[in-house]
C-alpha positions in Angstrom: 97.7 128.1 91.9 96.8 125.7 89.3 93.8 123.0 90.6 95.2 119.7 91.5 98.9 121.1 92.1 99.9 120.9 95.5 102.6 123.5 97.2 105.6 121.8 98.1 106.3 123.1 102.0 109.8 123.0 104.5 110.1 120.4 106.6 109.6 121.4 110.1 111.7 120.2 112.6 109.7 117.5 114.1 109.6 116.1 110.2 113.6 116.3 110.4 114.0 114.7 114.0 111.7 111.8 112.4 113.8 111.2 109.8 116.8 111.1 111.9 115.1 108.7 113.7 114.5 106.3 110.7 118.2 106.8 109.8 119.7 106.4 112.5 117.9 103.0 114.0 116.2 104.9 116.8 114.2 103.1 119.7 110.4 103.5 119.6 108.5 102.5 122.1 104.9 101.0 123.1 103.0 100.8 125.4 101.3 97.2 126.7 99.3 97.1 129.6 101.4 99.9 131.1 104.6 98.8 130.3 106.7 100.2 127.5 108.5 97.9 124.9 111.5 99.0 122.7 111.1 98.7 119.2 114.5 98.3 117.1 114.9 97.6 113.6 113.5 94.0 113.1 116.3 91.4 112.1 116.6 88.8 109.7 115.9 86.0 112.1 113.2 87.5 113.5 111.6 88.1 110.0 112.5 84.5 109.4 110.6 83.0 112.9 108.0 85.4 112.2 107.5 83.5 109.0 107.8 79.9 110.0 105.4 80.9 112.8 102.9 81.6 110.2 103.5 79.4 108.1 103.6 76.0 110.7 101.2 77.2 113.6 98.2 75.2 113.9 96.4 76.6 116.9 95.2 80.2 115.5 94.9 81.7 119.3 99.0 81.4 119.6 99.8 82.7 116.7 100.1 86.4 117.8 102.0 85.7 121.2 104.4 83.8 119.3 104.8 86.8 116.7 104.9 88.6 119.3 108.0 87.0 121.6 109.9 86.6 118.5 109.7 90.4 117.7 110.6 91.2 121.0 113.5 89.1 120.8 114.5 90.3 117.8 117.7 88.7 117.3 119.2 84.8 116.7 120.8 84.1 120.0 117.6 85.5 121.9 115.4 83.5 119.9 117.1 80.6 119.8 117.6 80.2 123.9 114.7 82.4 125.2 111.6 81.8 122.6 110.5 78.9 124.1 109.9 80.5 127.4 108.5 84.0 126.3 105.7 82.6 124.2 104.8 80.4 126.7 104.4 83.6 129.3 102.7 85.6 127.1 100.8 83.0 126.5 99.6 81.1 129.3 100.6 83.4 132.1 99.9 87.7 130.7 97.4 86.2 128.6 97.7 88.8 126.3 95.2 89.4 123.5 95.6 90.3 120.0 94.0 93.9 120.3 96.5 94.4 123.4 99.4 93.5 120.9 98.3 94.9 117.9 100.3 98.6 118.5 103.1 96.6 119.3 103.2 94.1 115.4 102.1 97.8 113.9 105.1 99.6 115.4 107.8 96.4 114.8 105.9 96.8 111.1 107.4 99.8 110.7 111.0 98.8 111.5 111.1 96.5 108.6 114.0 97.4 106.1 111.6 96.8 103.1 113.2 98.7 100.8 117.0 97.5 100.6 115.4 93.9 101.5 113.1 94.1 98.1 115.8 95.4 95.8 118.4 92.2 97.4 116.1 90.0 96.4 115.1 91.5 92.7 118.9 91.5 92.1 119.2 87.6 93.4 116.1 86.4 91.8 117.9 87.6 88.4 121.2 85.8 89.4 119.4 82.5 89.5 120.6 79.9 87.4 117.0 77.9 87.3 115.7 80.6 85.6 114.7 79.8 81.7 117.3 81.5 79.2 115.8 82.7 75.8 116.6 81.0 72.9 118.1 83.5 69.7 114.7 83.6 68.3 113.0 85.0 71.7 115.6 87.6 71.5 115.9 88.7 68.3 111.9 89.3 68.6 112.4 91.1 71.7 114.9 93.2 70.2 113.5 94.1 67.0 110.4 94.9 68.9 112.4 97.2 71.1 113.9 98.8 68.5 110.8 99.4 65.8 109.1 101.5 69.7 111.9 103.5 69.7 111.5 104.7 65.9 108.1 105.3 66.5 106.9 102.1 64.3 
């Protein structure tokens, strides 16, 4: 075998039941002080609260447990009636710590649809009207310059 080339191997069934996992939306869970929290897929408005969080939050010691209660929400009608509350209990009454949540932001991490979210947002950034159009002379440059790379010039 050629140095730097690596074997390409079967996946074993544990690799398969993983990606079923992934596929299918399955439920991970973690572990905090003893008790286990689901994981799901994150949503959209808990991506969103996640975000305003972080963006508006002044006080940096409540930034986590907020993170944290919207991700176990996960979902608009949860957030929007029982967000106020949860924060406040993981706040003031658990008392939880970042290093006790950190598995927990890690895992919900994970369960991020990055991929289909990026390529959305590629696709709508290039539907934008705002965007600056080329005048002819911008593209006949562009085009000549395509075409003399393809010919080798």
């Amino acid at each position: 075998m050629a140095l730097g080339k690596k074997r390409i191997t079967e996946p074993t069934a544990e690799d398969e039941k993983l990606l079923s996992g992934i596929v299918e939306d399955s439920t991970d869970y973690v572990t905090v002080r003893g008790r286990e929290w689901a994981v799901q897929w994150v949503r959209n408005r808990a991506r969103r609260k996640v975000t305003d969080i972080l963006l508006k939050e002044k006080d940096e010691d409540k930034v986590v447990c907020k993170c944290a209660a919207a991700l176990r929400l996960n979902g608009y009608f949860k957030i929007t009636f029982l967000y106020w509350w949860m924060w406040r209990w993981y706040y003031y009454v658990r008392q939880y710590g970042e290093g006790e949540l950190l598995e927990f932001i890690r895992m919900c991490k994970k369960k991020v649809p990055a991929e289909e979210y990026l390529i959305a947002i590629m696709l709508l950034t290039g539907m934008k009207d705002t965007v600056m159009n080329m005048t002819r002379a911008e593209a006949g440059r562009i085009r000549a310059a395509h075409g003399g790379g393809r010919r080798g010039l």
